[in-house]
DRENDRENZA-465349 format. One line per field, with one value per atom (N, C-alpha, C): residue number from 0; residue in three letters; atom name; x, y negated, z negated. Coordinates in nm, 4 decimals. Each point is the difference from the previous one (the first is absolute). Layout:
<kolkols>
nr c(NUM/...)
rest c(ALA/...)
atom c(CA/...)
u c(X/...)
v c(Y/...)
w c(Z/...)
</kolkols>
This chain:
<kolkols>
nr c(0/0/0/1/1/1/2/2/2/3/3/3/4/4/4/5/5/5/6/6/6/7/7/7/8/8/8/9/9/9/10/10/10/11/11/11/12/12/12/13/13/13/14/14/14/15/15/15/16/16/16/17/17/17/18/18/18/19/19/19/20/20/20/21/21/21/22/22/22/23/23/23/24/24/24/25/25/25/26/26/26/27/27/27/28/28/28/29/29/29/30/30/30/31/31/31/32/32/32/33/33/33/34/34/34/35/35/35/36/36/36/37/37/37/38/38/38/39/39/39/40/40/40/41/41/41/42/42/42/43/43/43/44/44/44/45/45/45/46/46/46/47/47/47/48/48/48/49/49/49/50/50/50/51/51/51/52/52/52/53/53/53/54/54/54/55/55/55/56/56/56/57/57/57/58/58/58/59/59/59/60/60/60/61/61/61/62/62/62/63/63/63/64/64/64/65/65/65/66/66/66/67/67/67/68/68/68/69/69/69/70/70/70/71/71/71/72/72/72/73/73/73/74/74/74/75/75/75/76/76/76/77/77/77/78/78/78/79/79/79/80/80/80/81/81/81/82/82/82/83/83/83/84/84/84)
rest c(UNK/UNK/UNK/UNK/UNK/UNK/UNK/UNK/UNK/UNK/UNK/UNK/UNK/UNK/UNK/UNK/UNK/UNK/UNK/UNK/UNK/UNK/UNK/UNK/UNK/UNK/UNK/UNK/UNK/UNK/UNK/UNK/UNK/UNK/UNK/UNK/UNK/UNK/UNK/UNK/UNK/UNK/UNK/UNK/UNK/UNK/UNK/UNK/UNK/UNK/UNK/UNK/UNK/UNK/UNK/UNK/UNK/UNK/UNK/UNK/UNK/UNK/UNK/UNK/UNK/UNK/UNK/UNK/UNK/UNK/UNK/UNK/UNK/UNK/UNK/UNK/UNK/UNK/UNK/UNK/UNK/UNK/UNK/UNK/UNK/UNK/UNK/UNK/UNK/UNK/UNK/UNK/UNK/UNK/UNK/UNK/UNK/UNK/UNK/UNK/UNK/UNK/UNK/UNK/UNK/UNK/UNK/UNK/UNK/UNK/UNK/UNK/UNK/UNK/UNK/UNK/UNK/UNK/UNK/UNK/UNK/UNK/UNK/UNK/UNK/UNK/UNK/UNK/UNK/UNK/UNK/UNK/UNK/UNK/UNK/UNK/UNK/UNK/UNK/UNK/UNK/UNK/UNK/UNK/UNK/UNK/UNK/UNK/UNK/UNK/UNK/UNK/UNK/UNK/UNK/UNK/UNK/UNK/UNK/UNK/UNK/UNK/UNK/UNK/UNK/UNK/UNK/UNK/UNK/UNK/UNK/UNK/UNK/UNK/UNK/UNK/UNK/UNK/UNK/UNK/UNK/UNK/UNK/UNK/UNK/UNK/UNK/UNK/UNK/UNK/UNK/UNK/UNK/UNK/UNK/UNK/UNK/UNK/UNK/UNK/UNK/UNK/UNK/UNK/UNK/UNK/UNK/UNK/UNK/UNK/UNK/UNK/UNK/UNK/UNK/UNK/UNK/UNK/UNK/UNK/UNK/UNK/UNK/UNK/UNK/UNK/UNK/UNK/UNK/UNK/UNK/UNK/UNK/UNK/UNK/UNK/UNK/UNK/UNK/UNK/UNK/UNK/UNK/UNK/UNK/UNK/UNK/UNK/UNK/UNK/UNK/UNK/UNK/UNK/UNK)
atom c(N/CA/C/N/CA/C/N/CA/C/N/CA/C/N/CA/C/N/CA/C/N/CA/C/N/CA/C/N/CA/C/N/CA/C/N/CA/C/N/CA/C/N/CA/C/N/CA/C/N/CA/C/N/CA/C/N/CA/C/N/CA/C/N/CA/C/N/CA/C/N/CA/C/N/CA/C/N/CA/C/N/CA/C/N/CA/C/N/CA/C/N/CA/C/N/CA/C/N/CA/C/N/CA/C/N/CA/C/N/CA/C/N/CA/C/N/CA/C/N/CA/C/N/CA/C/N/CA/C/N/CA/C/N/CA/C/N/CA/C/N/CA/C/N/CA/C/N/CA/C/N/CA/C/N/CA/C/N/CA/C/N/CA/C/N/CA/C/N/CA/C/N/CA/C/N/CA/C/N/CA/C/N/CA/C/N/CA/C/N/CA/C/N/CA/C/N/CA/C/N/CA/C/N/CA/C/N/CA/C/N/CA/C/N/CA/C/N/CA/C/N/CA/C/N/CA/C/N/CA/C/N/CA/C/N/CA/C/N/CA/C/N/CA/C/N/CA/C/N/CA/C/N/CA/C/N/CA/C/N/CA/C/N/CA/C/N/CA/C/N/CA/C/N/CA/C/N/CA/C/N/CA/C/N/CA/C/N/CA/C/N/CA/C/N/CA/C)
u c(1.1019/-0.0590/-0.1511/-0.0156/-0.2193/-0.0065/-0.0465/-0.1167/-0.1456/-0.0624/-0.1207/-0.0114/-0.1171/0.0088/-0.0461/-0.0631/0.0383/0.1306/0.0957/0.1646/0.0426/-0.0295/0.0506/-0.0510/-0.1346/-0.0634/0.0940/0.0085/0.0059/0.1882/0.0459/0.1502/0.0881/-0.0381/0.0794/-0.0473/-0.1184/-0.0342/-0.0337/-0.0297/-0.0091/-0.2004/-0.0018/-0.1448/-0.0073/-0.0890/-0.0416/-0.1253/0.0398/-0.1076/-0.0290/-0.1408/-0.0422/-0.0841/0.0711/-0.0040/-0.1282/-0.1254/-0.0284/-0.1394/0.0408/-0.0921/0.0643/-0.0550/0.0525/0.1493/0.0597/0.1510/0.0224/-0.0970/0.0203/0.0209/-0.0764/-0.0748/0.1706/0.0179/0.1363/0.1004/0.0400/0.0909/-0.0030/-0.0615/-0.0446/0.0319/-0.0571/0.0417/0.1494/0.0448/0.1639/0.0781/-0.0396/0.0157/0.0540/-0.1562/0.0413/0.0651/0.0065/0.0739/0.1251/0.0663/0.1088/0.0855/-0.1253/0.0204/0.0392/-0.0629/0.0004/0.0770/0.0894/0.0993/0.0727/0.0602/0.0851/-0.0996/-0.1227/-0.0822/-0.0366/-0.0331/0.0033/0.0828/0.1356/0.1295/-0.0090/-0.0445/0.0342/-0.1161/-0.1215/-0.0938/-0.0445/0.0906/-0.0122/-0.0924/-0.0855/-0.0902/-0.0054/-0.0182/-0.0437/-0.1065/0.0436/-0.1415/0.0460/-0.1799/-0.0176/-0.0914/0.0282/-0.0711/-0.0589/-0.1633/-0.0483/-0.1289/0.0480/-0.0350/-0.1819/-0.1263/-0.0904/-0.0205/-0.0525/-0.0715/0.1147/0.0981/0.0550/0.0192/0.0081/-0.0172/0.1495/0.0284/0.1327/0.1178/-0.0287/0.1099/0.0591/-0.1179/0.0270/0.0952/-0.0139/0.0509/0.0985/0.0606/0.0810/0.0998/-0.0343/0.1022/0.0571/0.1300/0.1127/0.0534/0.0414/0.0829/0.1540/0.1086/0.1640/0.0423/0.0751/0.1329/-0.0579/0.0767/-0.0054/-0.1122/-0.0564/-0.1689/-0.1010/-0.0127/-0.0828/0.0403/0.0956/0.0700/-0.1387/-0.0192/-0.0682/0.0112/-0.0800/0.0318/0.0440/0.0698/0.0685/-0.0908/-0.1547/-0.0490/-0.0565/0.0254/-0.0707/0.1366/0.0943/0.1248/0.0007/-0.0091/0.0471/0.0004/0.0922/0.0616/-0.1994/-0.0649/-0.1245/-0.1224/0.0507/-0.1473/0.0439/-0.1522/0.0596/-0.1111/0.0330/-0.0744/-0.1189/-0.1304/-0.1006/-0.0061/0.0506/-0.0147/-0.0981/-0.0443/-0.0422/-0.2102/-0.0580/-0.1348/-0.0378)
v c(-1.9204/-0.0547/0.0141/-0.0741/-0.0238/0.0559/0.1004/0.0240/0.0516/-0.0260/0.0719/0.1525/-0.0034/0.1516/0.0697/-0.0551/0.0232/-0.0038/-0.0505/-0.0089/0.1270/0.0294/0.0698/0.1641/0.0190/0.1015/0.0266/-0.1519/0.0642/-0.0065/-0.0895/0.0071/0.0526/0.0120/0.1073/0.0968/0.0406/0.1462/0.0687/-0.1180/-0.0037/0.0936/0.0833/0.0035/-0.0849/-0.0197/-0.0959/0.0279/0.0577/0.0284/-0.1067/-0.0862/-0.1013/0.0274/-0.0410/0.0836/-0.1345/0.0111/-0.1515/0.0420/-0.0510/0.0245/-0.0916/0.0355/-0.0485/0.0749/-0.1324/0.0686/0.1101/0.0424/0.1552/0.0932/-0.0168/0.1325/-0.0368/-0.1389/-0.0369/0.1214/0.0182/0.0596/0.1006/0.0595/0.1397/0.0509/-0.0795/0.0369/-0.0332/-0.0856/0.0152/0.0595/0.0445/0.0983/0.1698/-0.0145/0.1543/-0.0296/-0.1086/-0.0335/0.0207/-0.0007/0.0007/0.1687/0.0289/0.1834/0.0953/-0.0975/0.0383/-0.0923/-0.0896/-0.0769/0.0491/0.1328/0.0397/0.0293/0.0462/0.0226/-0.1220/-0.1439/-0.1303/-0.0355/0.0168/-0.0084/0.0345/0.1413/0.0513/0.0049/-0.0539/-0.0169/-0.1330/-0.1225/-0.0849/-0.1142/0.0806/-0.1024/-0.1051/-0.1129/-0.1343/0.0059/-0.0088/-0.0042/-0.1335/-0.1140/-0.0758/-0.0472/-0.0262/-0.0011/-0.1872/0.0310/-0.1517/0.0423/-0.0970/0.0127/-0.0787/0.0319/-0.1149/-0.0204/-0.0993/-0.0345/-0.1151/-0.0787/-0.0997/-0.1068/-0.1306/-0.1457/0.0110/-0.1027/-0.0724/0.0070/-0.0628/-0.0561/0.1471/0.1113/0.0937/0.1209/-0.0024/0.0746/-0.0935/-0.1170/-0.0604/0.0268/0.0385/-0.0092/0.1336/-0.0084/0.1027/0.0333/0.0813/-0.0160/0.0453/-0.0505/-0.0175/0.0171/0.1325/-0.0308/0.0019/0.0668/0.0574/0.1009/-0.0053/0.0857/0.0143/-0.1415/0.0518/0.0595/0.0585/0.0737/0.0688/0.0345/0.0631/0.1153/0.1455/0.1289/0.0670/0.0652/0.0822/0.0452/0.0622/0.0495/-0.1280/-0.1282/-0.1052/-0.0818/0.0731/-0.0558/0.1135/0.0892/0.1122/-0.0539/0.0523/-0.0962/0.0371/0.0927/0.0834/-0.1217/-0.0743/-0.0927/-0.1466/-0.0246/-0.1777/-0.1208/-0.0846/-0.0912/-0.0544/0.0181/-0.1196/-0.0829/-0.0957/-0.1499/-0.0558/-0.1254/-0.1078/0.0739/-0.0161/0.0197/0.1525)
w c(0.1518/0.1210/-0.0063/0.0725/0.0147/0.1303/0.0404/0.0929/0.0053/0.1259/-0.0238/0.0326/-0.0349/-0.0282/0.1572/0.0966/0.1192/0.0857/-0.0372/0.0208/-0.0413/-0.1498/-0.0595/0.0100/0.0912/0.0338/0.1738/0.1243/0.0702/0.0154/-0.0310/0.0397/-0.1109/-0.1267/-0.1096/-0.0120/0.1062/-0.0212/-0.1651/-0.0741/-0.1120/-0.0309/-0.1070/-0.0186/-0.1303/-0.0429/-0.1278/-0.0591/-0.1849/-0.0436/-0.0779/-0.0043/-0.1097/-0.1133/-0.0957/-0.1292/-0.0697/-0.0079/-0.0302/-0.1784/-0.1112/-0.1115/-0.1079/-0.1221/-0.0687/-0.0714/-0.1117/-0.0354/-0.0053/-0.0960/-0.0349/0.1130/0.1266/0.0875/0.0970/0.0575/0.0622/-0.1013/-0.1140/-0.1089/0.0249/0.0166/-0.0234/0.1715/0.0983/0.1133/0.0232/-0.0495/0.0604/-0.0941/-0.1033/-0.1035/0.1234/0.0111/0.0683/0.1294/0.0724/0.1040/0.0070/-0.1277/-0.0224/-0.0338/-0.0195/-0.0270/0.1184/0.1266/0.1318/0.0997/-0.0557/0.0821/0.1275/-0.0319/0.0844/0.1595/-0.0523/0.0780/0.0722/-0.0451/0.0457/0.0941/-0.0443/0.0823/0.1750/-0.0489/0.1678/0.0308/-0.0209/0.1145/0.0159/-0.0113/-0.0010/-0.0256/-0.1217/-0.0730/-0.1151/0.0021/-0.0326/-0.0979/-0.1477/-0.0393/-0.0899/-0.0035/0.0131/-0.1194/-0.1128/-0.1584/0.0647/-0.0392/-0.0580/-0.1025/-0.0727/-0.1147/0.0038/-0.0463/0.0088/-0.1108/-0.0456/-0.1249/-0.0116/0.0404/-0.0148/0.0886/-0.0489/0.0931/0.0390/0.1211/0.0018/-0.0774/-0.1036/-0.1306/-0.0171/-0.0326/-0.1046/0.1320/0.1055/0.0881/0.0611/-0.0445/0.0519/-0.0919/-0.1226/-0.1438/0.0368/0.0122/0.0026/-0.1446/-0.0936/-0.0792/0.0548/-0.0563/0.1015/-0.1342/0.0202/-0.1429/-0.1237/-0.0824/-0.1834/0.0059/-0.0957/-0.0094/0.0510/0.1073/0.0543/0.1582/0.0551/0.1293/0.0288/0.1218/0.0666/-0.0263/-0.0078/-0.0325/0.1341/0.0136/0.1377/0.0429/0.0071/0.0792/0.1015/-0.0566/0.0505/0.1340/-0.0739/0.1715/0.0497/-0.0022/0.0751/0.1534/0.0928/0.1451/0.0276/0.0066/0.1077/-0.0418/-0.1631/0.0185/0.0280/0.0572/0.0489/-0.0693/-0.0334/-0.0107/0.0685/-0.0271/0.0752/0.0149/0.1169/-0.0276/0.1580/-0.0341/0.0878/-0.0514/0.0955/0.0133/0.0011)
</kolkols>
C-alpha cells in the first residue's frame, strides 16, 4: 500500500526513520537495522531507504527473481519503499 507519511505518522501511530545517501551508506544502515529488528518491531518504527545519486529509470529498475532477488535486509516487514515526490 502507498501512504503518506503524515497518515502514517498520525493514524498508524507509525514513527519513520529516512535513511537518505548513497548505495553503500543505505547498506550499511539497513545492515545494522537488521541487527536491531526485534527492537524495530515493538516500537513501531518505519524505516525508509532513498537512495541519491540516481534518475528515474535507475530507481524505477527493480530486479524480480533468479540472481538478482533483493537481499533480506532490504524486505524486512520494518522497511518501506519511497515513492511519489
Amino acid at each position: 500500500r502507498t501512504a503518506t507519511m503524515g497518515t502514517m505518522q498520525s493514524m498508524a501511530k507509525q514513527h519513520i526513520i529516512l535513511v537518505a545517501g548513497p548505495g553503500r551508506a543505505i547498506r550499511d544502515a539497513l545492515r545494522g537495522a537488521q541487527l536491531n529488528k526485534v527492537n524495530f518491531a515493538m516500537t513501531n518504527i518505519l524505516v525508509v531507504p532513498y537512495e541519491t545519486g540516481l534518475d528515474e529509470a535507475e530507481r524505477a529498475s527493480k530486479p524480480s527473481g533468479g540472481f538478482g532477488d533483493r537481499p533480506t535486509y532490504e524486505t524486512q516487514a520494518y522497511v518501506a519503499e519511497a515513492v511519489g515526490e
